[in-house]
MOPAC internal coordinates of N, CA, C and O (Angstrom, degrees):
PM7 1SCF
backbone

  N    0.0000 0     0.00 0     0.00 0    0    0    0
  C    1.4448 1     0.00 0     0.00 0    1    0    0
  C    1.5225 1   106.99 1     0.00 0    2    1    0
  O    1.2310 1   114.88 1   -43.63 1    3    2    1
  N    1.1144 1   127.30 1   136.37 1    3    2    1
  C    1.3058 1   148.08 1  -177.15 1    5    3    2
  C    1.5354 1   121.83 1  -133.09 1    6    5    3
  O    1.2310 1   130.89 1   -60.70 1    7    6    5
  N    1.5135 1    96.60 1   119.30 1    7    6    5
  C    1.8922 1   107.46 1  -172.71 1    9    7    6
  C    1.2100 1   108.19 1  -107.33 1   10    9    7
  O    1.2310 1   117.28 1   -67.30 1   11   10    9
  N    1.2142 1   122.78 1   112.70 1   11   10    9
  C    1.3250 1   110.30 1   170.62 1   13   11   10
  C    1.6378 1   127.26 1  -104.70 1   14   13   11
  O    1.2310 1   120.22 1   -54.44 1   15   14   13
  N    1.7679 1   117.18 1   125.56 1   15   14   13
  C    0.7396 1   114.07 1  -169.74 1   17   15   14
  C    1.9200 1   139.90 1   -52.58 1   18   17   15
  O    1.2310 1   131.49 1   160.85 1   19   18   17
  N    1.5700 1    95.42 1   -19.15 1   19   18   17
  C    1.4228 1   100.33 1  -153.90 1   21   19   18
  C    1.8983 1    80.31 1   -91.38 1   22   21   19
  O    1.2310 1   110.59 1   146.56 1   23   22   21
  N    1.2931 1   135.30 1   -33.44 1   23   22   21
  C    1.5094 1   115.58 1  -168.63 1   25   23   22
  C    1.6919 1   101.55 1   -61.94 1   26   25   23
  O    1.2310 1   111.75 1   171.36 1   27   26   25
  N    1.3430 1   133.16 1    -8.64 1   27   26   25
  C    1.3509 1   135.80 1   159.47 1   29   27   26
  C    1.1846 1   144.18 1   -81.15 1   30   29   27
  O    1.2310 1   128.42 1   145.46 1   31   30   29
  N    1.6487 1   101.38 1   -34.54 1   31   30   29
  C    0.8558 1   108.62 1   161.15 1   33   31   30
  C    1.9646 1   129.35 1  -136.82 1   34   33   31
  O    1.2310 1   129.98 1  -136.13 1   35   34   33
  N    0.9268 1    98.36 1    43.87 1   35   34   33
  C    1.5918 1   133.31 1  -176.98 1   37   35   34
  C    1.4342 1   111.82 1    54.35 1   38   37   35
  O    1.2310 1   114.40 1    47.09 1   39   38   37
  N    1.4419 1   128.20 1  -132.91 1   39   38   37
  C    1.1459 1   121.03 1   141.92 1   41   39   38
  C    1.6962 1   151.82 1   -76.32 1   42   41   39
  O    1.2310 1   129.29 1  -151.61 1   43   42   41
  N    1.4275 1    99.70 1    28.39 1   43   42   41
  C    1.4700 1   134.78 1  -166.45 1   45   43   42
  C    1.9559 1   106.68 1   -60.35 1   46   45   43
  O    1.2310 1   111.98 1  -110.51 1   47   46   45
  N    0.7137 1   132.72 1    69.49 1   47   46   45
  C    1.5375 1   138.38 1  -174.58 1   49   47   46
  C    1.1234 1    90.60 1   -37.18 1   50   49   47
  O    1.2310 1   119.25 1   103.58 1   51   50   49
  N    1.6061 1   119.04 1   -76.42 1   51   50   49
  C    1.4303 1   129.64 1  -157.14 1   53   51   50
  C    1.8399 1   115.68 1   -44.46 1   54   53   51
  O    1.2310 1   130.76 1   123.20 1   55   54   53
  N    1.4096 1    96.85 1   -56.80 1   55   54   53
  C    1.7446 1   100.80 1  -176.90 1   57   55   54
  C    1.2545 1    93.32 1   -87.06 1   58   57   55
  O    1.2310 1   106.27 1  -176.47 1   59   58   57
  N    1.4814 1   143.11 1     3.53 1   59   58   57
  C    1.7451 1   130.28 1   143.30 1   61   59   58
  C    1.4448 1   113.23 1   -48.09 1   62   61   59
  O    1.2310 1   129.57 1   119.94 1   63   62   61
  N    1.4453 1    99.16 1   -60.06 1   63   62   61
  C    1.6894 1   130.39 1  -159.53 1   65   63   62
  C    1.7463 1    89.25 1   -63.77 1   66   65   63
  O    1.2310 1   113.67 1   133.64 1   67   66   65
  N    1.7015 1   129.58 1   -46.36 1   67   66   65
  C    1.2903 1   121.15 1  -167.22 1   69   67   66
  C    1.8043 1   106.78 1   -90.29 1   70   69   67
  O    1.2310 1   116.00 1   179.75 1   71   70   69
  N    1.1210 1   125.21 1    -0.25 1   71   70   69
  C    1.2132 1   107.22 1  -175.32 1   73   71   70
  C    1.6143 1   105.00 1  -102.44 1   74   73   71
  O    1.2310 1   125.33 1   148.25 1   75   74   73
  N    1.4728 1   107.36 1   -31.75 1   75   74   73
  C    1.5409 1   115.10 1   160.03 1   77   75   74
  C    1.2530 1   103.86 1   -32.40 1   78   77   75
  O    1.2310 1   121.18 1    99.06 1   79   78   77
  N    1.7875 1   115.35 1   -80.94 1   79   78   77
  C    1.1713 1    94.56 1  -150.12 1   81   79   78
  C    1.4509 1   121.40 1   -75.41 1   82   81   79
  O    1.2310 1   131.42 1   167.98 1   83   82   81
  N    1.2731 1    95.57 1   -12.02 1   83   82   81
  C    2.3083 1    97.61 1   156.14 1   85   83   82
  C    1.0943 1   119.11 1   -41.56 1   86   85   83
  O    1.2310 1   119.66 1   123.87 1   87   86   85
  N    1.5208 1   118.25 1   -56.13 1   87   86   85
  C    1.1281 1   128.46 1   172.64 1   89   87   86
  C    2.1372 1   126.18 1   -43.06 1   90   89   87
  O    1.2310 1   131.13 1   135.93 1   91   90   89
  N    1.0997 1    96.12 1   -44.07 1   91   90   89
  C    1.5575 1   123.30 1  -151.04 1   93   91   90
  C    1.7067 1    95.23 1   -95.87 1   94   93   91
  O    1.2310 1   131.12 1   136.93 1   95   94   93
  N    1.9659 1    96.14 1   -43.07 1   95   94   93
  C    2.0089 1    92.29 1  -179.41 1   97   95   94
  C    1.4603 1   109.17 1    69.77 1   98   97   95
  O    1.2310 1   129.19 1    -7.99 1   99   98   97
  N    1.0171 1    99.90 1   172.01 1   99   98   97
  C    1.3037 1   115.09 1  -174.61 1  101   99   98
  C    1.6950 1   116.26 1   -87.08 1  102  101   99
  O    1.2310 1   117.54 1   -62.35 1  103  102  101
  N    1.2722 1   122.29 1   117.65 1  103  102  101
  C    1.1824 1   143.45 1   175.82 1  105  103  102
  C    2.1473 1    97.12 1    60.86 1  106  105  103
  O    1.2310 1   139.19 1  -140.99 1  107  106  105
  N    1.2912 1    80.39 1    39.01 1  107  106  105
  C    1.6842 1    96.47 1   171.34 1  109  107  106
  C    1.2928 1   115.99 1    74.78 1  110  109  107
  O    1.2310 1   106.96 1  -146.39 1  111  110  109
  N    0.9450 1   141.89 1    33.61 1  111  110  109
  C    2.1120 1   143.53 1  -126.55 1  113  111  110
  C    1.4060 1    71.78 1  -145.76 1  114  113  111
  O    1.2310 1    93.92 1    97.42 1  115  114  113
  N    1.3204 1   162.66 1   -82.58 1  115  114  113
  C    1.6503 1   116.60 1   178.31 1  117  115  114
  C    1.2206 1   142.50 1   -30.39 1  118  117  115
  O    1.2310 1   119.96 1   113.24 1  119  118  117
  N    1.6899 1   117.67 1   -66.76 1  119  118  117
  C    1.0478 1   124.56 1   173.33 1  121  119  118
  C    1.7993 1   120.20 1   -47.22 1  122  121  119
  O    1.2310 1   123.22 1   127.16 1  123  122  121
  N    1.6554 1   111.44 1   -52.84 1  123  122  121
  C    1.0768 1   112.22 1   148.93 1  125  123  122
  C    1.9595 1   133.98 1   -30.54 1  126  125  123
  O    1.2310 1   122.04 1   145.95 1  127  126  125
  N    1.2407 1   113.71 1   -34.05 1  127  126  125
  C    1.5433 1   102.99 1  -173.00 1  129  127  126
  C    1.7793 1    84.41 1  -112.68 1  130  129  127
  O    1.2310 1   103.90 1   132.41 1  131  130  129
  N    0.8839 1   147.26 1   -47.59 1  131  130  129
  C    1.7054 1   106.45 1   159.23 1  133  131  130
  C    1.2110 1   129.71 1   -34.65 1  134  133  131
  O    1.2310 1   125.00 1   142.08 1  135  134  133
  N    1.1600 1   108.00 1   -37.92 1  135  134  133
  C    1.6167 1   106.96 1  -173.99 1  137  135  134
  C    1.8780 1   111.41 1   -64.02 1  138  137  135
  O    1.2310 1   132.65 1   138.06 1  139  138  137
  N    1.1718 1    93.17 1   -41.94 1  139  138  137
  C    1.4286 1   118.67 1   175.77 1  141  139  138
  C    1.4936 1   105.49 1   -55.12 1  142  141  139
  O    1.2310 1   116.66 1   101.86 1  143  142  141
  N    1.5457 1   123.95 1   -78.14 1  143  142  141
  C    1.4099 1   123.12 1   172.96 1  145  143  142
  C    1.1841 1   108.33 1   -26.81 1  146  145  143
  O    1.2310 1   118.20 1    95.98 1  147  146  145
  N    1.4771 1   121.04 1   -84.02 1  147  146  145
  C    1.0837 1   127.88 1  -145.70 1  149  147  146
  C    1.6402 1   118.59 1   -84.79 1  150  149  147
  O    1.2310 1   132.45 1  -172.88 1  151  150  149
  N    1.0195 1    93.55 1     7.12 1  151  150  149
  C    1.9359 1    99.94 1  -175.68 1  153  151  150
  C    1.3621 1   110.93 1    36.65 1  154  153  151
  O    1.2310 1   119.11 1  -118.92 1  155  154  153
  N    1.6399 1   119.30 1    61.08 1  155  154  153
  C    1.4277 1   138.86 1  -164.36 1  157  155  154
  C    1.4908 1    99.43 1  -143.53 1  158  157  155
  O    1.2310 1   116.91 1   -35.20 1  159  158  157
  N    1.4165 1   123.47 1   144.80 1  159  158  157
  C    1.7214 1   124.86 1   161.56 1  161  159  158
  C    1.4705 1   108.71 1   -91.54 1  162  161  159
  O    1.2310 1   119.24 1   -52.32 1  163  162  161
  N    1.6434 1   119.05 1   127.68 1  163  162  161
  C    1.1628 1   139.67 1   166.82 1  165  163  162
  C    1.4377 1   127.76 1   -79.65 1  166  165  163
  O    1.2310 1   113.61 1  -100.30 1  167  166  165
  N    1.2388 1   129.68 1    79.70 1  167  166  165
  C    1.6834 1   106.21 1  -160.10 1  169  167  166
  C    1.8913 1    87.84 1  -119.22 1  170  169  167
  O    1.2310 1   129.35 1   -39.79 1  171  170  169
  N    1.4582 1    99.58 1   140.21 1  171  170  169
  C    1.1871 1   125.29 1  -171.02 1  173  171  170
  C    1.3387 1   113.16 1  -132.77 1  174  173  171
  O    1.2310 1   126.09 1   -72.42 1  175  174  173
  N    1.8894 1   105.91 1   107.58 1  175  174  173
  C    1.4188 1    91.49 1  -169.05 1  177  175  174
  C    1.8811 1    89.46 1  -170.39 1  178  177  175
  O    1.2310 1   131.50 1   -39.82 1  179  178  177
  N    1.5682 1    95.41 1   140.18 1  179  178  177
  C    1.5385 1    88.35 1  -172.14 1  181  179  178
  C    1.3917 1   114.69 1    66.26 1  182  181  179
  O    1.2310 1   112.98 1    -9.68 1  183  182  181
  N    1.3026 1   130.86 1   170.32 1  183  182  181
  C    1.4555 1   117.58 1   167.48 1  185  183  182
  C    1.1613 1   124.75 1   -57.54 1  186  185  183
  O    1.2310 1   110.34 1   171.53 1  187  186  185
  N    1.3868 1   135.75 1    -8.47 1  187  186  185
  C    1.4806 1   125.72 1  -179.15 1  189  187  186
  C    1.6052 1   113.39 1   -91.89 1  190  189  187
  O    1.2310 1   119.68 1   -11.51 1  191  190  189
  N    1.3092 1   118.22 1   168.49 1  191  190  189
  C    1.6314 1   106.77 1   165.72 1  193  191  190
  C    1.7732 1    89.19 1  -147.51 1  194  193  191
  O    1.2310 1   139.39 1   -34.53 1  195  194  193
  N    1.2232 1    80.00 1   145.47 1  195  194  193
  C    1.7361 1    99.10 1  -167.21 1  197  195  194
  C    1.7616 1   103.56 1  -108.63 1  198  197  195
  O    1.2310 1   120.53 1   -41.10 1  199  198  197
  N    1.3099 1   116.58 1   138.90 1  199  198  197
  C    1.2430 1   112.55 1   164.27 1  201  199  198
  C    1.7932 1   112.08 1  -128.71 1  202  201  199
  O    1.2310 1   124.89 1   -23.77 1  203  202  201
  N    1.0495 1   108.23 1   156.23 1  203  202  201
  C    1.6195 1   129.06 1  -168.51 1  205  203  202
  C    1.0830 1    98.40 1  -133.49 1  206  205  203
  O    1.2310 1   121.44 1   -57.40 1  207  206  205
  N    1.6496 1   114.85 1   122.60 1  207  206  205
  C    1.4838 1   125.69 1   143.31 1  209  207  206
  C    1.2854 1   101.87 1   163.65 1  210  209  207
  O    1.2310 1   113.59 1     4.23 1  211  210  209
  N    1.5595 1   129.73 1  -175.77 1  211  210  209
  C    1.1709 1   128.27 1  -177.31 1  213  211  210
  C    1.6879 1   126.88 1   -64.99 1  214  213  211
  O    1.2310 1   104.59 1   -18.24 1  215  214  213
  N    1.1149 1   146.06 1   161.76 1  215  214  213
  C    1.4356 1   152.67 1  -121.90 1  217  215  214
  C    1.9464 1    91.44 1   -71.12 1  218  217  215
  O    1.2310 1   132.87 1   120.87 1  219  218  217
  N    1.6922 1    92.74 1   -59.13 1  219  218  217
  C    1.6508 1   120.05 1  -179.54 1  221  219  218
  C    1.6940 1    97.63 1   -38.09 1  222  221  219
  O    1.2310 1   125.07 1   105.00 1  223  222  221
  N    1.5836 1   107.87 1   -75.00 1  223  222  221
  C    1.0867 1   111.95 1  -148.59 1  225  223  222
  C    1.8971 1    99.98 1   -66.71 1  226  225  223
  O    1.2310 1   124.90 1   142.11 1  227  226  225
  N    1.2954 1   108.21 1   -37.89 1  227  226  225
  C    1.6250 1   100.29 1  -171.47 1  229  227  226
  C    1.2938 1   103.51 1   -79.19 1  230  229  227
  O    1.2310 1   111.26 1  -178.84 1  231  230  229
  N    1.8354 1   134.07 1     1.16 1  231  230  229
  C    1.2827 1   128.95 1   161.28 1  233  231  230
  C    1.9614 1   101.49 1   -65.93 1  234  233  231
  O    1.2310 1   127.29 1   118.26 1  235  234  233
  N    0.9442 1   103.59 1   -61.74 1  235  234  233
  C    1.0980 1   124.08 1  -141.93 1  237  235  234
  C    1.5908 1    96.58 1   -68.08 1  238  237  235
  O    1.2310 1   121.18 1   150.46 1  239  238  237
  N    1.3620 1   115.36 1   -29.54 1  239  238  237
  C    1.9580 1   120.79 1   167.51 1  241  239  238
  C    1.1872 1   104.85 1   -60.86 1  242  241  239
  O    1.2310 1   122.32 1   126.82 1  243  242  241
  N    1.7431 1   113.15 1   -53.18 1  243  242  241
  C    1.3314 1   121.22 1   176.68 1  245  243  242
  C    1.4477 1   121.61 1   -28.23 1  246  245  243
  O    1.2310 1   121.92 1   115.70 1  247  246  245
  N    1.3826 1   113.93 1   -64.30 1  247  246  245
  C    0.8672 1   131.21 1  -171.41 1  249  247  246
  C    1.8020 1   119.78 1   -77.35 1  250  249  247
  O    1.2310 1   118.24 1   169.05 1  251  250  249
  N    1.6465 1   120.96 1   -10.95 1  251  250  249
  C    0.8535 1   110.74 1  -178.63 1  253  251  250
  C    1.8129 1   108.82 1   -90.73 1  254  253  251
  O    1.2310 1   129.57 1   157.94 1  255  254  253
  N    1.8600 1    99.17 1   -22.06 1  255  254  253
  C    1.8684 1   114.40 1  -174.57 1  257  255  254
  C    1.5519 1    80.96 1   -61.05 1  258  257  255
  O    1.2310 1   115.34 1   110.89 1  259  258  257
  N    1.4153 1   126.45 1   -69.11 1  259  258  257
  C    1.5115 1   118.43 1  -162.22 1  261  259  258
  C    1.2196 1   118.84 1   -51.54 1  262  261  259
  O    1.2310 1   106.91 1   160.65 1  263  262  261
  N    1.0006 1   141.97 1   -19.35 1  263  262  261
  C    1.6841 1   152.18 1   159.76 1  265  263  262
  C    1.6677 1   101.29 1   -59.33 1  266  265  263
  O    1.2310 1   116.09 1   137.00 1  267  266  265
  N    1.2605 1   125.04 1   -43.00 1  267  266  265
  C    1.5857 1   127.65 1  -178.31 1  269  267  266
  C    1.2849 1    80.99 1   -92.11 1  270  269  267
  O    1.2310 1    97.12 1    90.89 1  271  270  269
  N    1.0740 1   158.22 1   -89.11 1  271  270  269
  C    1.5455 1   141.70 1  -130.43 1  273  271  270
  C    1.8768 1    98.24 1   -69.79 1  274  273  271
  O    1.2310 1   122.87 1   142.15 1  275  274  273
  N    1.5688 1   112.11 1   -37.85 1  275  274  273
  C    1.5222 1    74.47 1   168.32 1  277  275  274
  C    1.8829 1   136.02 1  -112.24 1  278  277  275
  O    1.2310 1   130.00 1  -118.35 1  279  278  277
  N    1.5729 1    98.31 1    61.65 1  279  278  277
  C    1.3145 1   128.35 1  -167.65 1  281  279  278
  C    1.5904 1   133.49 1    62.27 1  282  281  279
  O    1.2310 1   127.35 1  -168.12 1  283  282  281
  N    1.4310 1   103.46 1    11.88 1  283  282  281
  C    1.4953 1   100.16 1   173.63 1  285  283  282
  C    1.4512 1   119.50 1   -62.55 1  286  285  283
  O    1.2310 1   119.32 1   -24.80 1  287  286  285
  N    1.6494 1   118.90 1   155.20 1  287  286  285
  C    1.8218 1   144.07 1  -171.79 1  289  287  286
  C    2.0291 1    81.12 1   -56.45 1  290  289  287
  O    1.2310 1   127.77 1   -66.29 1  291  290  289
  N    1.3903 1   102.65 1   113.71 1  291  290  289
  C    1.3532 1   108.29 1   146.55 1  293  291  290
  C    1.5779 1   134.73 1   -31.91 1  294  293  291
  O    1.2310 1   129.21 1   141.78 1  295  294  293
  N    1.6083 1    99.86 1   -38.22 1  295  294  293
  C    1.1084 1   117.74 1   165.34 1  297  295  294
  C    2.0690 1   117.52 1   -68.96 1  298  297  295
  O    1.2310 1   119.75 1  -177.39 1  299  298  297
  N    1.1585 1   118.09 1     2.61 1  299  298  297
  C    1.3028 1   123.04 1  -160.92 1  301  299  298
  C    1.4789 1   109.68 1  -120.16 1  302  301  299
  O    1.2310 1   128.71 1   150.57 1  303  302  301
  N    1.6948 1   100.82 1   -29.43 1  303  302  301
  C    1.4594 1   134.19 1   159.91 1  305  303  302
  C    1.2916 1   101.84 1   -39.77 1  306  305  303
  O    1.2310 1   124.69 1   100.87 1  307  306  305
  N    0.9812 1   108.60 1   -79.13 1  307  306  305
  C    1.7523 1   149.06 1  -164.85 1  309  307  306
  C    1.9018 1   104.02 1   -55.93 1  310  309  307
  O    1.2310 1   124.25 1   155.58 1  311  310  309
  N    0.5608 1   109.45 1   -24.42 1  311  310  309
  C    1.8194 1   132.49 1   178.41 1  313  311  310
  C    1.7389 1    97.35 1   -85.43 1  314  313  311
  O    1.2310 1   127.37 1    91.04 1  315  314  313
  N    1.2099 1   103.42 1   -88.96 1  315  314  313
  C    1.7200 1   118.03 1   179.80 1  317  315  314
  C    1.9061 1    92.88 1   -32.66 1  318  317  315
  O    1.2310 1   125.22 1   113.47 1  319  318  317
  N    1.2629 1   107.58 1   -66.53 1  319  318  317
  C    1.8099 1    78.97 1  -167.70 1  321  319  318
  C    1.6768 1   115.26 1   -87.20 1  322  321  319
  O    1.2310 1   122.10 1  -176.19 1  323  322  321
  N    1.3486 1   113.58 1     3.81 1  323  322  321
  C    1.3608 1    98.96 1   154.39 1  325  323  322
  C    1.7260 1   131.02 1   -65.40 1  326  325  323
  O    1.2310 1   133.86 1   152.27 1  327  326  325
  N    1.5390 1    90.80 1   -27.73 1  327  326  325
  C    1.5051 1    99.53 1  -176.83 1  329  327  326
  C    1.7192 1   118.83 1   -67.38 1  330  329  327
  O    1.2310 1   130.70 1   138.48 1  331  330  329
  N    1.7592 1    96.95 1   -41.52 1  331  330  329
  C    1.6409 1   105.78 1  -167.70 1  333  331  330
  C    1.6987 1    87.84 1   -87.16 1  334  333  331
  O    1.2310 1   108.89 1   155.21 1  335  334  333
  N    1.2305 1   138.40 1   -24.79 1  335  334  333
  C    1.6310 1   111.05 1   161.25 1  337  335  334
  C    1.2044 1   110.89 1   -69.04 1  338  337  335
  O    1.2310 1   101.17 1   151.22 1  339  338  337
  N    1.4339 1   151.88 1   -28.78 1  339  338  337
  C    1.3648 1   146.55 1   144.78 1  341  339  338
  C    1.9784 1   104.82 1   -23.96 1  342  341  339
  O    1.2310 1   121.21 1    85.53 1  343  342  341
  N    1.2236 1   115.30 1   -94.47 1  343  342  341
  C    0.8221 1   122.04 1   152.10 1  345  343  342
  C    1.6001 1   140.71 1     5.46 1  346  345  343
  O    1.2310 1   125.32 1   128.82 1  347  346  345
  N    1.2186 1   107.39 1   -51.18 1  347  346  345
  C    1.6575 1   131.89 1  -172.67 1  349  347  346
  C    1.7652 1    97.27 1   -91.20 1  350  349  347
  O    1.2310 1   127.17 1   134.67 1  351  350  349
  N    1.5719 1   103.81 1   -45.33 1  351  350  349
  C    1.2469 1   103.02 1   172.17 1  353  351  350
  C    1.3463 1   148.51 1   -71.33 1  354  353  351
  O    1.2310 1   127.76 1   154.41 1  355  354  353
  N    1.8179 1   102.67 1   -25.59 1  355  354  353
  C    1.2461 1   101.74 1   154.70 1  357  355  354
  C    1.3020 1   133.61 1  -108.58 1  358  357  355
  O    1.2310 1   118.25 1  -134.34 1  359  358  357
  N    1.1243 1   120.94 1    45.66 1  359  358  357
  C    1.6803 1   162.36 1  -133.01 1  361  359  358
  C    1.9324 1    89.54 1  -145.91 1  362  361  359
  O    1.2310 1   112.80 1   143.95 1  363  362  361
  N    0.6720 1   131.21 1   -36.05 1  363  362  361
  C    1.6225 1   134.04 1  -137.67 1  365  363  362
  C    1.6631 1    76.61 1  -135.58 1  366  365  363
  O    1.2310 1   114.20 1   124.78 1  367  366  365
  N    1.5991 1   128.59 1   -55.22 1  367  366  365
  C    1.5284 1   103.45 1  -167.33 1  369  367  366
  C    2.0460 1   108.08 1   -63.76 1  370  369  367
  O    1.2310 1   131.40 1   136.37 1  371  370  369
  N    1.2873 1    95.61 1   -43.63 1  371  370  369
  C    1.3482 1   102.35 1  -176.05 1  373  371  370
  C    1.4848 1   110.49 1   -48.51 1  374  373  371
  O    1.2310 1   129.15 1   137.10 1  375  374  373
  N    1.5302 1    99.98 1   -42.90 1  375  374  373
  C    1.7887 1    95.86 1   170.79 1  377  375  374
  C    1.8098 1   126.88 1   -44.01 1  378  377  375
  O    1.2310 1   132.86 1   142.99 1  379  378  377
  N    0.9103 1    92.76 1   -37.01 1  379  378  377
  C    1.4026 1   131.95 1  -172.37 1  381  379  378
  C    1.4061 1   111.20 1   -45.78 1  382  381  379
  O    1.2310 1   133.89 1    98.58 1  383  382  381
  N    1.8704 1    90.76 1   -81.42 1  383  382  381
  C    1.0325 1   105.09 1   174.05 1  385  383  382
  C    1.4291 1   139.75 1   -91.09 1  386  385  383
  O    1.2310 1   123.17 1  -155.63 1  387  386  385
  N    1.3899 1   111.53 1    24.37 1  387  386  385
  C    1.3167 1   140.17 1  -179.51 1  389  387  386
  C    1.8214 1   106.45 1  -103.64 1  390  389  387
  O    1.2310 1   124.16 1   169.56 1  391  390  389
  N    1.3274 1   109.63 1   -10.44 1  391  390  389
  C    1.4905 1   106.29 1  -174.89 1  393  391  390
  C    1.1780 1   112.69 1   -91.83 1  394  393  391
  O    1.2310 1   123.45 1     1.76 1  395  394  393
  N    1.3596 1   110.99 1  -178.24 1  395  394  393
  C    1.6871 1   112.82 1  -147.52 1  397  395  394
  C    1.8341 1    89.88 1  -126.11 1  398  397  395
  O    1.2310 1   124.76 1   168.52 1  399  398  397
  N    1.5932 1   108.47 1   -11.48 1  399  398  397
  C    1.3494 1   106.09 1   160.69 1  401  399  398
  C    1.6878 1   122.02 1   -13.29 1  402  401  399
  O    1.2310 1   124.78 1   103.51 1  403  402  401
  N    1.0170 1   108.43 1   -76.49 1  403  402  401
  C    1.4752 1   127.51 1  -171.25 1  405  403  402
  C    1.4373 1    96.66 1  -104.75 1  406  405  403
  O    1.2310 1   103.78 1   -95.69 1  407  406  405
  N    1.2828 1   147.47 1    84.31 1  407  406  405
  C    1.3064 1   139.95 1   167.72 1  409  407  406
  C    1.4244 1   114.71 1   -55.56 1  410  409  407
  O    1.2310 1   105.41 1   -14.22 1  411  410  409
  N    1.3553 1   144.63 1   165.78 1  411  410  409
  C    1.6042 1   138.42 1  -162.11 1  413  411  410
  C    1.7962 1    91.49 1  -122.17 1  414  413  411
  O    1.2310 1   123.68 1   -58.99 1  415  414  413
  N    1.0556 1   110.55 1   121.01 1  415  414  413
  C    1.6425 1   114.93 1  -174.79 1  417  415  414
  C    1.5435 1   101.10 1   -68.35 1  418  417  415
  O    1.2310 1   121.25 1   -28.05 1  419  418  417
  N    1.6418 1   115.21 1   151.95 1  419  418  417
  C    1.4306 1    97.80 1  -171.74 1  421  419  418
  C    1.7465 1    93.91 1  -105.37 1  422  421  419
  O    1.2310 1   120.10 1   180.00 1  423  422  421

């Protein structure tokens, strides 16, 4: 999946140049804890930012850059993907334990 900054914000360098580094954080510690949540690759470079990973996880980055691109508390960011890795995780136990892998003898 690929976002590109300028169909948002036209040819605007400046709010290019400021949403990057929203994106990116300080000494990378945004981009880094998306990456982390969502078990997705973040690459930010030029106006576009690219994400890698499965449908879930590159929704779910998607959706956390658009929360920073349209000015939400970093801190609020940071909430939203704690919740959908909550979410993702017990999503995946139920998988789990819904399989017939190991059937339970009666």
């Amino acid at each position: 999946m690929v976002i590109d900054l300028r169909e948002i914000f036209g040819r605007s360098q400046s709010d290019i140049k400021r949403i990057k580094g929203r994106i990116i954080g300080k000494e990378g510690k945004t981009r880094r804890i998306i990456e982390e949540m969502t078990e997705a690759f973040v690459s930010v470079y030029g106006h576009s930012i690219a994400i890698i990973g499965s449908i879930e996880q590159a929704e779910t980055a998607r959706e956390a850059i658009s929360l920073l691109v349209k000015g939400s508390l970093h801190a609020t960011v940071y909430r939203y993907l704690q919740r959908k890795r909550r979410e993702l995780k017990k999503r995946r136990l139920e998988l789990w334990e819904g399989s017939t892998l190991f059937p339970e003898e009666a």
